[in-house]
GUSE-744679 format. One record per residue (C-alpha): x, y, z. Coordinates in steps of 0.2 Angstrom, whole numbers, padded with zeros to 4 digits, always signed. Layout:
! GUSE-744679
XYZ...
END
This chain:
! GUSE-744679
-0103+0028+0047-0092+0035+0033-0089+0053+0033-0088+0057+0018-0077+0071+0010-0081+0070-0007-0069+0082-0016-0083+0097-0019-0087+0094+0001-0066+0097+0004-0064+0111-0005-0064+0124+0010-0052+0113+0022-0042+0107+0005-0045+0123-0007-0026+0124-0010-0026+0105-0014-0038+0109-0028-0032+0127-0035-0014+0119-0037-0017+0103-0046-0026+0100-0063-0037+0090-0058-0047+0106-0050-0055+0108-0070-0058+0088-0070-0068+0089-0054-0078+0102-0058-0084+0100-0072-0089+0081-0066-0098+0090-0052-0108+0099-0068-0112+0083-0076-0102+0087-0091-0092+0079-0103-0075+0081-0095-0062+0092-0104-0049+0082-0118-0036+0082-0106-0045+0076-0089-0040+0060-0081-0047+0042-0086-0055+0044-0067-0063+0055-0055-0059+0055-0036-0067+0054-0021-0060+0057-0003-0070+0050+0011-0063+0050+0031-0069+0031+0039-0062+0034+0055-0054+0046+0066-0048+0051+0082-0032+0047+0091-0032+0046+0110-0011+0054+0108-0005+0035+0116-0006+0026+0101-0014+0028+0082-0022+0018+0067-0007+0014+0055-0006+0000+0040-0027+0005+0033-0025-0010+0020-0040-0016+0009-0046-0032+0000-0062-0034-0009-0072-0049-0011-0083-0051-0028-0101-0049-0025-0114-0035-0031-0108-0024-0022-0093-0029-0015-0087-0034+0002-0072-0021+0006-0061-0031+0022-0049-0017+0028-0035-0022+0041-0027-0009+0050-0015-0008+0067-0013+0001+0082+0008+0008+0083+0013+0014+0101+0016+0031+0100+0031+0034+0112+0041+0020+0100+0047+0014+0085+0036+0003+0073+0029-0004+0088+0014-0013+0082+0001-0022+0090-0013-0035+0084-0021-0032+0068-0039-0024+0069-0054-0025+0054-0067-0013+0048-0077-0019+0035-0092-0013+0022-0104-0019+0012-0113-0007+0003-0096+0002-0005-0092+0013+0010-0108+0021+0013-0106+0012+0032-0091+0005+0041-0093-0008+0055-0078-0009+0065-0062-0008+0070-0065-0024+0074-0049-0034+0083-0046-0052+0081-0037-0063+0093-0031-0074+0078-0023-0060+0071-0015-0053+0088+0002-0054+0094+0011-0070+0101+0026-0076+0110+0040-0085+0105+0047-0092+0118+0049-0074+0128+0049-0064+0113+0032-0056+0107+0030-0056+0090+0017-0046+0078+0010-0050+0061+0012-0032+0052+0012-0021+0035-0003-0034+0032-0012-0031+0012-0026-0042+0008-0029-0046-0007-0043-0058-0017-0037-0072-0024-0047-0077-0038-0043-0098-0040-0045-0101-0023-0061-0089-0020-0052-0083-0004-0047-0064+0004-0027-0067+0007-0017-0058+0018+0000-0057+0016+0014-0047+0027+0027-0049+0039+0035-0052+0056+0043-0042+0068+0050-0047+0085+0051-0036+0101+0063-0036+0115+0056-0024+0129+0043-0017+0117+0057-0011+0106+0060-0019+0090+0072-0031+0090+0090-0029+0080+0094-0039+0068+0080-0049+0068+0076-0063+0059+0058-0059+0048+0046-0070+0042+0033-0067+0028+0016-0067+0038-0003-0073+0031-0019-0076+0036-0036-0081+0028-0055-0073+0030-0068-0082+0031-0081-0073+0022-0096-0082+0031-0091-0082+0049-0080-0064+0045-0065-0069+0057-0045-0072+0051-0038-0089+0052-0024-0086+0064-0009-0078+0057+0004-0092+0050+0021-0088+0041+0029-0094+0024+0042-0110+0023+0056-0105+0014+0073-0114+0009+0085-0115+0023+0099-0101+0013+0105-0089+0025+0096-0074+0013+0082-0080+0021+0088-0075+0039+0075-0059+0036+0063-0059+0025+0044-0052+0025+0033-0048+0012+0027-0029+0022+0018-0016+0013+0020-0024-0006+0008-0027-0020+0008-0045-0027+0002-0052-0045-0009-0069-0045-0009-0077-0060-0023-0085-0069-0017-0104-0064-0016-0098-0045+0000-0096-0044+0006-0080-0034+0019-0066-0037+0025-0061-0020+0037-0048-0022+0048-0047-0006+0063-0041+0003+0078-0051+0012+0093-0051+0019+0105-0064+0026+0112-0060+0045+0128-0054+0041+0121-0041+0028+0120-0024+0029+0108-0019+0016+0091-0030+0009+0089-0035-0009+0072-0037-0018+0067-0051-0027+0048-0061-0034+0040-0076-0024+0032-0088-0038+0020-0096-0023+0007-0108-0023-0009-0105-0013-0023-0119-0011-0035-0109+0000-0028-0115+0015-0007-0113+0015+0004-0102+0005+0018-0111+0001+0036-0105-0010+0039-0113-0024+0055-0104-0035+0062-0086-0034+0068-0074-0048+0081-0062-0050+0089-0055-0034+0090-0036-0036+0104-0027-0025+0110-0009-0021+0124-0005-0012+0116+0010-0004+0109+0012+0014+0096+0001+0018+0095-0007-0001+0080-0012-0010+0064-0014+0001+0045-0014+0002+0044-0020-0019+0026-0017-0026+0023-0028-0044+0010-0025-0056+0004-0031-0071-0001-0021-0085-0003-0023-0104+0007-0040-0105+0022-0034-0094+0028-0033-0077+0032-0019-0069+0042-0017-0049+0043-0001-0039+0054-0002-0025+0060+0008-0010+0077+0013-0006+0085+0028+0006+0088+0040-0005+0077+0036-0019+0064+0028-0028+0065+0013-0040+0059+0004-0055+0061-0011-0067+0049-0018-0081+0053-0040-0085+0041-0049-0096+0038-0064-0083+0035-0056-0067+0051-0065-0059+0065-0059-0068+0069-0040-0070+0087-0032-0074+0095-0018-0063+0080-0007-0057+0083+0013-0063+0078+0029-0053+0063+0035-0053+0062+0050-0064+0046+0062-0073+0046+0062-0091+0058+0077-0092+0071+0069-0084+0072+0077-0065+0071+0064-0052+0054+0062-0044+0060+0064-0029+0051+0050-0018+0062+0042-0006+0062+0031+0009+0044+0025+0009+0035+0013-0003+0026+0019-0020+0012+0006-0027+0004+0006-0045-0014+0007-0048-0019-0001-0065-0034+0003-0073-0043+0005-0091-0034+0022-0092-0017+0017-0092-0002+0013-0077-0002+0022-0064+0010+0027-0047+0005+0033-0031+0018+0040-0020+0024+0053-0010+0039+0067-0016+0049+0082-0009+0045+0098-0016+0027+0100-0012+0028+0113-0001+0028+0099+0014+0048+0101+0022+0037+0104+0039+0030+0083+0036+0042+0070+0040+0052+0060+0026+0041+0070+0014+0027+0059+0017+0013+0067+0013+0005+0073+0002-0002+0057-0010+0001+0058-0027-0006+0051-0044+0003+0052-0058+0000+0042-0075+0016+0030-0079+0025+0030-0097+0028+0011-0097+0037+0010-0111+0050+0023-0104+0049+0019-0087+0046+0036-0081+0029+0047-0073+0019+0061-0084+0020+0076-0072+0008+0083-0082-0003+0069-0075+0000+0071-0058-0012+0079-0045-0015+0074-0027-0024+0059-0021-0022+0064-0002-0020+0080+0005-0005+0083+0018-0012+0088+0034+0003+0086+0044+0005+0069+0045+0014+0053+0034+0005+0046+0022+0018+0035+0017+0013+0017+0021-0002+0017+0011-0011+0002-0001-0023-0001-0017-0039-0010-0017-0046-0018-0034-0063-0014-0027-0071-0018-0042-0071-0015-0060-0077-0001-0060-0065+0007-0045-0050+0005-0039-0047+0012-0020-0031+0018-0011-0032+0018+0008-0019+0025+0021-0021+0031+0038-0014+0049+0047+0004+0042+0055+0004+0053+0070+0021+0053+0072+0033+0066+0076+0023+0072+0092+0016+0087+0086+0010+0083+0070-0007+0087+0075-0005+0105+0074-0007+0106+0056-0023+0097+0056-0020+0079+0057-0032+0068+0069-0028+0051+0064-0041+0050+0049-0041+0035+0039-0045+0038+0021-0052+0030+0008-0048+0040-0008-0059+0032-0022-0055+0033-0039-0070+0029-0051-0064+0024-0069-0072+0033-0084-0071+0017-0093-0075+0003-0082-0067-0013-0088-0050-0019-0084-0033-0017-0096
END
């Protein structure tokens, strides 16, 4: 059963939330009924808790959602349990489901095609999992990642896999987790598709934005997948420009969007946040900062952003310093909104309120759901790591922060 904290229902736990952001006016007078004022968002917003609890051993990480096209929808969220006591230790991906747009949840659900398995004596998990509806095929696809384990620790410089699986809608069960074939090139040595956004096209054809690195490297570079997916086996076809940065860690964790005949690619990096526009989807030049429109940095670094596209405009949800949140590791919480300038490449701060309130916790490995035309939902789960985190609220919720467009019909 959901538990729904519909913004007006928050406003005790989450009053600072409200009072600091603009979208306090919005919400209230869409609680009135009334025509909302010049200035509000091309949305409203509403937070509702799915799950919760955390027995302080492990926790819920990874709350991704797909939707499948019906009246209403079927909503398939995939989520993970992360030991605790490591490092991105992750064990085999679990489902919730709902069919009546999140008034009830059945679930977590695991599925032994989507555990862990050995290779050789190495365990290997299928992680940072996203589905997402492919229209062509008629199929919910999961795409994500590899990562190996030597004594329950993750393995150094591993090699990394992109990772999918298939639902089958009438049977509700994943096909057991398979991985991509890509050309033997040693910048294929590690590569995964974890925690990013793809693009299908109307022929099929897939846009799998993705990170890599050859063996001997000491940072990743991004670049597009053009794939080709039958319903059955996701296969690599071409790739586009391969972006670089010679700064710690390099380009990672790419999320693509398509919005008003363009392409647009946020991507994640140490120190900062990144972003590039192409006109094809696969080729983009040298991605620039991250900035608000009066030119200060926005101040998101080392975790993913993602956009949410919708009858109002481009839109980036991420996380930022300066938020009152030093006490919340890498920064990571809360979520932010914020309308995109596409033609500038930079966010409208004026636009910005919060999607997700901090409570302690990272909110940082988050993902949007096309739930229908009419809604667009971003779901992320309470990362209860550093020990401790708990003291300022945080119990391991998984959210579902629903954004209702005003105008319901897609760009």
């Amino acid at each position: 059963m959901s538990r729904i904290l519909a913004l007006e229902a928050a406003m005790t736990r989450c009053s600072w939330v409200l009072l600091l952001t603009p979208a306090f006016a919005c919400l209230a007078a869409a609680r009135r009924d009334e025509e909302p004022p010049v200035d509000a968002p091309p949305f409203g917003t509403r937070l509702e808790v799915i799950h919760s609890g955390f027995d302080r051993k492990t926790c819920w990480v990874h709350a991704r959602a797909g939707a499948i096209p019906g009246d209403p929808p079927a909503v398939v969220l995939t989520m993970q349990k992360l030991l605790l006591s490591g490092s991105d230790v992750f064990y085999g991906l679990n489902e919730m489901r709902t069919d009546d747009l999140s008034k009830t949840w059945s679930g977590p659900t695991p599925h032994p095609s989507l555990a862990r398995r050995k290779d050789g004596d190495t365990p290997i998990a299928a992680c940072d999992f996203t589905p997402k509806w492919h229209a062509r095929s008629g199929k919910l696809l999961g795409t994500g990642q590899t990562v190996r384990y030597v004594r329950n620790r993750v393995m150094a410089n591993r090699p990394r896999q992109i990772a999918y699986s298939v639902y089958d809608d009438a049977a509700r069960s994943w096909a057991p987790w398979a991985t991509v074939d890509l050309p033997d090139e040693p910048m294929f040595y590690s590569c995964g598709a974890g925690s990013t956004q793809r693009v299908d096209l109307p022929n099929g054809d897939i846009l799998l934005p993705v990170y890599y690195k050859a063996k001997a490297d000491k940072t990743y570079s991004t670049t597009v997948l053009r794939c080709r997916f039958d319903g059955r086996v996701l296969s690599y076809v071409e790739h586009g420009s391969e972006l670089k940065l010679d700064v710690p860690r390099g380009f990672c964790e790419p999320s693509l969007a398509r919005f008003a005949g363009r392409y647009f690619l946020t991507i994640r990096n140490d120190k900062a946040g990144y972003v590039a526009r192409g006109d094809d989807g696969l080729h983009f030049p040298q991605p620039r900062l991250w900035r608000f429109d009066d030119g200060s940095l926005l101040g998101s670094y080392n975790t993913q952003q993602h956009w949410v596209v919708g009858p109002g405009g481009l839109f980036l949800v991420y996380t930022r310093k300066g938020a009152n949140n030093d006490h919340v590791f890498r920064h990571r919480a809360p979520l932010f909104i914020a309308q995109v300038d596409p033609d500038r490449l930079c966010v409208l701060r004026a636009t910005e309120r919060v999607l997700v309130p901090e409570r302690g916790a990272r909110l940082g490995n988050f993902a949007v759901c096309e739930a229908s035309d009419a809604e667009t939902w971003v779901t992320v789960t309470e990362w209860m790591q550093p020990v401790g985190c708990e003291k300022h609220g945080s119990d391991n919720s998984v959210y579902v922060a629903r954004i209702v467009w005003r105008a319901a019909s897609r760009p």
